[in-house]
N, C-alpha and C positions, 0 to 999 in steps of 0.2 A: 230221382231216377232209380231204378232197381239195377243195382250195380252189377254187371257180366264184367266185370273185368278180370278179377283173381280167376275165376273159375276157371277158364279156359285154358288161360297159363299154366296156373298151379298145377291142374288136372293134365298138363304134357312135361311140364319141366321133367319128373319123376320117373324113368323107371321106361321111357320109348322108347321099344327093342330093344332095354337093360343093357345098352351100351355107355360104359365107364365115361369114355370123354363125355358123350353127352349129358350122365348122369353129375357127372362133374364140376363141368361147364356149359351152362347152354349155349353159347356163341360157338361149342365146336360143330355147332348144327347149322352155320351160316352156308347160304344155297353160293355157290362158286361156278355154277357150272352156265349155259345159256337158258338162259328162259325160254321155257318152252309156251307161255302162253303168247296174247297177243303182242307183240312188239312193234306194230307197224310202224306208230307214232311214238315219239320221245320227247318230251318237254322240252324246250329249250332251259342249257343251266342258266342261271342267274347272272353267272359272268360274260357271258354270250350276247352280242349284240340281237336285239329283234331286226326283225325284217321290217322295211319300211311300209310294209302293206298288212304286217301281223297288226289284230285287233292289241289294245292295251286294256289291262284288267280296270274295270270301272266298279271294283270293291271297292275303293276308295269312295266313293258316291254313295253307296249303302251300306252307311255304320250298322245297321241292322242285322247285318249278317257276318257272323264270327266264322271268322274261318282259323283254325288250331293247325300248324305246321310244324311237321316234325320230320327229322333227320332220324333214316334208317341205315343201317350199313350191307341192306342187303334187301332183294326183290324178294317178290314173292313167286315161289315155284309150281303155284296153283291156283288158278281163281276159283276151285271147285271144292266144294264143301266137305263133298262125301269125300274125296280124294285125301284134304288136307285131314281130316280126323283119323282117317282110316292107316296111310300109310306115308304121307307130310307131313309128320307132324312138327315142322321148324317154327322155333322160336319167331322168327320173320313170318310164317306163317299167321301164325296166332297172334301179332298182332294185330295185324289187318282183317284177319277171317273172323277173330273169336268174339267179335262184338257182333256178328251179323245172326245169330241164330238163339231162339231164346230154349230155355231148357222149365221143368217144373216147378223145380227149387235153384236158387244161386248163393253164392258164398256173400255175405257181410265182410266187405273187404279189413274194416275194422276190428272185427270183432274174430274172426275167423269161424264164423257159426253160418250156417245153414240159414234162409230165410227163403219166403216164396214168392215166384216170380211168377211163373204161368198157374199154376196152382194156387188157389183164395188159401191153406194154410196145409201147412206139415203134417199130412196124414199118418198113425200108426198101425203097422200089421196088425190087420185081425185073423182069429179063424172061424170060421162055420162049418156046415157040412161038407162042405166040397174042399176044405182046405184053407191054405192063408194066402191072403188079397188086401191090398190097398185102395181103396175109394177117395179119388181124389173130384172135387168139386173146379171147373178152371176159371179164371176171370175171363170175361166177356169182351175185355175191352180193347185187346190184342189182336193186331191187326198183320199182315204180312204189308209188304212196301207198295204192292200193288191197290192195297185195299181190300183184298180178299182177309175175311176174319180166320184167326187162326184156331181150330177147334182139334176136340179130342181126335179127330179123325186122320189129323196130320201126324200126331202122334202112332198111334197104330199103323199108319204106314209105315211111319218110322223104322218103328220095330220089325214091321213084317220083312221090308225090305233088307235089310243088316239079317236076320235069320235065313230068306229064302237066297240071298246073295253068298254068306258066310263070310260077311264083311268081319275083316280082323282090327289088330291095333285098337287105337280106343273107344268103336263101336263094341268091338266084341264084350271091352271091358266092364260099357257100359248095361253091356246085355245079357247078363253071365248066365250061365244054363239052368239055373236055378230060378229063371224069370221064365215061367211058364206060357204064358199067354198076358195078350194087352187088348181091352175090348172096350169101345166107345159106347156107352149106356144112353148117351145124348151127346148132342153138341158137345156139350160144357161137362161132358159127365165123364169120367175114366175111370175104368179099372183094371186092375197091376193082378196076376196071380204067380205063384209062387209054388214052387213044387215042397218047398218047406219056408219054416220060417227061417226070413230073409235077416240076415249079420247087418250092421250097420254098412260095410262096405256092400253089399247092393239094394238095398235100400235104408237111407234116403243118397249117401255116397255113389250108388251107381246110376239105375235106373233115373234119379232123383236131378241128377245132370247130367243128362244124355241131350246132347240137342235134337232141335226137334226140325224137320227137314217137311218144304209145302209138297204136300200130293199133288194137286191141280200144276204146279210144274214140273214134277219130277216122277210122274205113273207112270206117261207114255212112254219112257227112256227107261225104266228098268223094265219093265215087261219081257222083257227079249234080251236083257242085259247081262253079265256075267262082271261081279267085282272090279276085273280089268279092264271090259268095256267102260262101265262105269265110269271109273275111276278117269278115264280117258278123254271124257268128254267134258268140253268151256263151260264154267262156270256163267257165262256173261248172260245168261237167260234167266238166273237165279233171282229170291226176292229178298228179302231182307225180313226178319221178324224178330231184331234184336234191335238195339240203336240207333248202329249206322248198316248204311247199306251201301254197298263196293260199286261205284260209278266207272272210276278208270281205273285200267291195270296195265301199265306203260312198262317199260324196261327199267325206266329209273323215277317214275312216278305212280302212285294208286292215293285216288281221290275216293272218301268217303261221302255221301249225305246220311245227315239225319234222317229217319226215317220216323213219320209221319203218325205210323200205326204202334209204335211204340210209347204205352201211357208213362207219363210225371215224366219225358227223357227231358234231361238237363244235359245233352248234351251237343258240342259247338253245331253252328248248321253246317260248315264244312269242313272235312279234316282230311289234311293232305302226308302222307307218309313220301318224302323224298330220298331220294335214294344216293348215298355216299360214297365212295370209294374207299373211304377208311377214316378213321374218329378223327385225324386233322381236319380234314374236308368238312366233317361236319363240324363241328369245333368252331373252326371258321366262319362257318356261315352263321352261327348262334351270333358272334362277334359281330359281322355286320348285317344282323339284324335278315338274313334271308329265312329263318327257320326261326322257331320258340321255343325248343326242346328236342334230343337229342333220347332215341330210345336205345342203351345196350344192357346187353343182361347183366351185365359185370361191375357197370358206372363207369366213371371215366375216369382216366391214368393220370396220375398226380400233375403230371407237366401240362396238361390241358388245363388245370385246376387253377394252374400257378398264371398261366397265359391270364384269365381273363378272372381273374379276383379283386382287380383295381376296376375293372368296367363296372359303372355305375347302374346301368342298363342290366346287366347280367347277375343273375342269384343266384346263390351254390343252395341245395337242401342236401343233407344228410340224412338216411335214412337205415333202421337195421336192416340185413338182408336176411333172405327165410333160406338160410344157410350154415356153416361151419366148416372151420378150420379144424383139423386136428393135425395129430402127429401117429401114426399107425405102426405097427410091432409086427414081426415077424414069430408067431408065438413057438415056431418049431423053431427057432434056434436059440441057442444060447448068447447073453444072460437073458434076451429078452421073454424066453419062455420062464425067468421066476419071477413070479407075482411079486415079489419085495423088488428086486429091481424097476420094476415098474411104478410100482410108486413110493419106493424113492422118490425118482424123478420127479413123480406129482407133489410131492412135498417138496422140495425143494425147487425147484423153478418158480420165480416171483412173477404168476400169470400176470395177476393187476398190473405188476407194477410195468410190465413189458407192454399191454393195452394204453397204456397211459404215456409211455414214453415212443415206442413206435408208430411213426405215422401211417395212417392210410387204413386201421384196425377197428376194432370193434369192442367193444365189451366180453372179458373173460366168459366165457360158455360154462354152465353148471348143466346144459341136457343138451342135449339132441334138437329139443324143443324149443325153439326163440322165448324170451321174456313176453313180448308183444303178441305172442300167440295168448290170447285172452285165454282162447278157448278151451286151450288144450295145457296152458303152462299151469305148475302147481308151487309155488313161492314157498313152502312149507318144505317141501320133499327136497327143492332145489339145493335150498339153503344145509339143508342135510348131510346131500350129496359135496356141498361145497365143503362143509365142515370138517371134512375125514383129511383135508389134506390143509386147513386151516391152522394156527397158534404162531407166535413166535419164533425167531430164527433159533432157538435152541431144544424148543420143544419138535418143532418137525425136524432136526435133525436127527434128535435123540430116537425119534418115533424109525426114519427111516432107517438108522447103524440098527435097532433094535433086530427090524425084519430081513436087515440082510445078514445079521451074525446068524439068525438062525436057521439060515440054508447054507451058512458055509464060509461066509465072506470075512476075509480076514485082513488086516495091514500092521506091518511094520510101525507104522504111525498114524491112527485114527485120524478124518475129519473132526475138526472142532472149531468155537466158536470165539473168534479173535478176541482183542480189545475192546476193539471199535464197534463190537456184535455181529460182524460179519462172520458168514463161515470162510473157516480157511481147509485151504482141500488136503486131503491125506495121501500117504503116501505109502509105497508096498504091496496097493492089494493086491490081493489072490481069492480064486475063486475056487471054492473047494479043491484048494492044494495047488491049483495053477496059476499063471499068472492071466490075465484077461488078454482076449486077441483084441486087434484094433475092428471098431465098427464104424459104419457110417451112415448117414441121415441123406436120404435123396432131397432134395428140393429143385423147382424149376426156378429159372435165373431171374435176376432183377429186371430184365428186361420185361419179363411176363409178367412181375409180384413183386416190390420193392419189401414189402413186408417179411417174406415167407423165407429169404435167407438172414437176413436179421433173426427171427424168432428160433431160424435152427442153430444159427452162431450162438444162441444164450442158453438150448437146448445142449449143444458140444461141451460149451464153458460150465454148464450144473455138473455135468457126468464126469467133469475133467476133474469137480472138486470129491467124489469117490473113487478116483484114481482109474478111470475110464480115459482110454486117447480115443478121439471120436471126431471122425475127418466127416465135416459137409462137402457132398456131392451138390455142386451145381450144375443142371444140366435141361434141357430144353422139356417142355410140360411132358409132349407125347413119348420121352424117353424116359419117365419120370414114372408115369401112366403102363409100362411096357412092362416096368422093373417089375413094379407092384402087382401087377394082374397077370402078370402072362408067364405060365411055369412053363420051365424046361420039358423034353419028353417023359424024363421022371417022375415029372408032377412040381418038383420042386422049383419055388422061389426065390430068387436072389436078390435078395435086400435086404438088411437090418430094418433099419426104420424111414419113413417118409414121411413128408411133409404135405399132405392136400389138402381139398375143399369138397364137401360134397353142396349140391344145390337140393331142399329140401324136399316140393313139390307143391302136391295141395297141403295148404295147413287147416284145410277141412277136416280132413282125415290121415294122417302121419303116415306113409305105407312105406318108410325103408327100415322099421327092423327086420325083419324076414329078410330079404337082399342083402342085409350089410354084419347080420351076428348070425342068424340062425346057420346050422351047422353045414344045412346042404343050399344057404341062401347064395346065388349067383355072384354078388360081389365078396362076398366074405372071402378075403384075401389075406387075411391076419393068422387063419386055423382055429379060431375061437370055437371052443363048443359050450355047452354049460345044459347043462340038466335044467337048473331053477329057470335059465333065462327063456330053454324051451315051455315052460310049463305057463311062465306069462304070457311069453305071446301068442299061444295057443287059446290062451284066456282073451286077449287081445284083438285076435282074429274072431273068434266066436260071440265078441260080445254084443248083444243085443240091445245095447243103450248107448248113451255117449256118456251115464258115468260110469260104468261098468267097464268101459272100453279105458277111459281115462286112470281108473285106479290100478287097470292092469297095465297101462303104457309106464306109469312111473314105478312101478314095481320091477318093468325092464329096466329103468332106471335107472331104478338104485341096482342094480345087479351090474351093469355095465360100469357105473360106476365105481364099484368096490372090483370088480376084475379088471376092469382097464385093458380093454384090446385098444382100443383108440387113448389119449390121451386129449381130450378136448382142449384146446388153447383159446379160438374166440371166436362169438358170433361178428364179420364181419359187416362194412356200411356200405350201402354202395352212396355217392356222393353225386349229384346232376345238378345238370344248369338250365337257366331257364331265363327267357328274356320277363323279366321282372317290370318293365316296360308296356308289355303287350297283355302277358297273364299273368295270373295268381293262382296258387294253390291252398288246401288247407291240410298238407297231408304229414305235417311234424310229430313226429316218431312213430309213423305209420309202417308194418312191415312191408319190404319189398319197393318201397317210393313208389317213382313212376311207372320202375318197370314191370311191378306186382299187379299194376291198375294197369295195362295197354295203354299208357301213356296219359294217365288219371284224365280220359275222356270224361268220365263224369263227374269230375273234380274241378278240371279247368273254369277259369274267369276272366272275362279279358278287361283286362285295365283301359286299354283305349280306343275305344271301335274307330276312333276319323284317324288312326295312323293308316299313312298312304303305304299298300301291299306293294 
């Protein structure tokens, strides 16, 4: 199957409406409010007696037919296409919607590279006379759910439609002004023009994954339509021209089929997203067997883990997440505005040894950029960046007393290196001439992150031993989230240091330096500026290849990592269970697990078709 599953996701986790929590955490995007699509009918739950006259499912008679059941913690707030792209774009959303529409090119969920879907291959900008344009060739074999063939024509409505509407959100993204015109030469024939030439991020990144929406059902509704209108109207007339195609959309159930006109799909003939009241519930039902798989963005909370780890039935996979842990600085204030205090701290805090002894974590973070990102990680550069804060308990001591004597820092009785090799912490400091105020480290509570105050208690205990007192704030995420982002009328922020997560997005195309270092990027919430770091990402942004683009990303890098606004601590896992029973996967050390794949629709295998549904 030509895998739609990263793309969708990836392409909204990042950067929708450039709101913090949701940039954060994509579950702060769970729909809570009433469905406003069709509700009339509601599955009956599984603990619920049937009615004596209800039909019983005669799956069990047709091994033939794989039906994939998964546990969602939340409905979907749209069955409508244009709507969910445009201005829905919830994680609940896109698992259900984002396999139904096909796009030019799609992500290699493996590989994090680009390959083609509706397009026969990866066409490069050219120029002529008139300018630069892409000539894309399409496969013939692509069909929409009705049977109708899907041609260049659908496309150019596409376009036309998101331009003459002024569709936003991530239509517009995919349509940026710089895509001049979109014109169908034949059927099977398209061409892309360009008011200049096109940055990797719009083409093959933008344009290159735009879905592609049918004209024959969607003319006679925009014609007369306005965005809002639009936006407004059921999905339930729509067709499918991706894998699955959206059957039911209940309050607490949405049934998928396969879709027919979708060439090599490998994926199950029915796939049902049920609908949870919160991860017990589903949890639960993995246990007795009502569901195979449990989709949240996050994984699931240790004590679920712990629940059914003797069920013989039940399979935990671990998987990296296309995410990170850091610990974030307040650079207007003091100490944390001197560079040697900062890394300090990176030399002397035992990341490893903390990943390895703290449960529920990840592998030590040397970028921004996951290991498992094939496409984009550079093992060379990494290793680099890992080394500056790398040697011996005496050598990264010596390294760090060096950087702080020379801004000023002084003690009574130096840190040094015990008996036993441990450091022992010192005593007296002062900070050019003063004594240090007390700071504190925000984190959200165990209840949210069993990890994340563990890791700042060993963060307080490093600082304690350069004569730092340094109180962990435990306190609820969105109070956490408030400190860190949200200045007073003066501008100014009130935190020393915090503990977060950011979630990455597409690992097509990396797009949160800009937002997270550059000087006037929307979440830059640290103060960070940097001359060098603007000049890579400016290189970054403009580059026209994906190695050009690549050699500028780690050259942010290495810049972010020798200034240290974040202190990276660890790419986290997220951890899922799965009736081991029913399916199989093959997705060990895949980024993102399940929840990077929509629920590794094209992945899944069922071990046992005659188990009675």
């Amino acid at each position: 199957m030509r895998d739609k599953t990263l793309r969708t996701f990836g392409a909204l986790a990042v950067l929708v409406g450039l709101a913090v929590a949701g940039l954060a955490q994509l579950n702060m995007d769970r729909y809570e409010g009433p469905l406003e699509i069709d509700v009339s009918e509601t599955r009956p739950s599984a603990t619920e007696p049937r009615a004596a006259d209800e039909p019983v499912s005669t799956t069990a008679a047709e091994p033939e037919h794989f039906v994939y059941r998964m546990g969602v913690l939340a409905g979907i707030t749209t069955d409508n296409f244009w709507a969910f792209y445009g201005e829905q774009p919830s994680v609940w959303n896109s698992y259900v919607l984002g396999p139904t529409k096909p796009s030019l090119l799609t992500l290699d969920s493996s590989q994090g590279a680009l390959r083609p879907e509706l397009s026969l291959a990866q066409s490069i900008p050219v120029r002529d006379a008139e300018g630069w344009r892409v000539r894309l060739e399409l496969a013939q074999d692509f069909k929409w759910s009705d049977g109708t063939p899907i041609t260049a024509d659908d496309f150019v409505f596409t376009f036309e439609t998101v331009r003459a509407l002024g569709l936003a959100g991530s239509w517009a993204e995919s349509f940026p002004a710089v895509v001049e015109s979109v014109h169908a030469d034949g059927d099977y024939q398209l061409r892309i023009e360009f008011s200049e030439r096109p940055t990797l991020a719009v083409w093959p990144h933008g344009v290159g994954l735009a879905p592609v929406m049918a004209r024959h059902v969607w003319e006679s509704h925009v014609e007369e339509a306005t965005a809002e209108t639009l936006y407004a109207l059921p999905g339930e007339d729509d067709v499918s021209g991706g894998p699955l195609t959206l059957t039911v959309a209940w309050a607490n159930l949405m049934v998928s089929k396969a879709n027919p006109g979708y060439p090599d799909g490998a994926t199950p003939d029915t796939v049902e997203y049920v609908v949870f009241p919160d991860e017990d519930a589903a949890v639960a039902a993995v246990a007795a067997g009502e569901i195979d798989a449990v989709l949240t963005p996050t994984g699931l909370a240790p004590e679920h883990l712990t629940q059914l780890e003797a069920d013989p039935n039940v399979a935990m996979m671990a998987s990296p997440a296309n995410s990170v842990r850091y610990l974030g600085f307040n650079l207007e204030r003091d100490p944390m505005s001197d560079h040697a205090f900062r890394a300090a701290l990176a030399l002397l805090l035992d990341r490893q040894s903390l990943s390895e002894t703290i449960p529920q974590t990840g592998a030590p973070a040397t970028a921004l950029v996951p290991e498992e990102n094939t496409q984009w990680f550079d093992a060379e550069v990494a290793q680099q960046n890992e080394a500056r804060y790398e040697g011996d308990p005496a050598t990264r001591l010596a390294t760090a007393l060096d950087g702080l004597r020379n801004v000023g820092y002084t003690w009574s009785k130096e840190p040094a290196i015990g008996e036993g090799g441990e450091i022992v912490g010192g005593e007296g400091l002062e900070v050019r001439g003063q004594p240090p105020q007390r700071l504190t480290i925000l984190t959200a509570g165990d209840e949210y992150d069993t990890a994340r105050p563990q890791y700042v208690e060993e963060i307080a205990n490093t600082l304690a031993l350069l004569g730092f007192e340094v109180i962990p704030v435990e306190t609820d995420f969105d109070t956490v989230v408030d400190l860190a982002f949200t200045p007073d009328e003066e501008g100014n922020l009130h935190y020393d240091m915090y503990m977060l997560g950011w979630t990455l997005g597409n690992p097509a195309l990396p797009g949160y330096y800009r937002p997270l270092f550059a000087a006037d990027g929307v979440m830059n919430n640290t103060g960070y500026s940097s001359e060098v770091f603007e000049r890579a990402l400016a290189d970054y942004e403009q580059a026209l290849t994906t190695e050009s683009a690549k050699k500028a990303l780690w050259q942010m890098e290495q810049t972010l990592a020798a200034d240290l606004p974040y202190l990276l601590l660890y790419t986290p896992q997220i951890t899922e269970i799965f009736r081991s029973d029913r399916v199989s996967f093959d997705l060990e050390d895949r980024l993102g697990g399940l929840q990077a794949r929509l629920g590794g629709i094209g992945e899944v295998r069922e071990v046992d078709a005659t188990l009675a549904r």
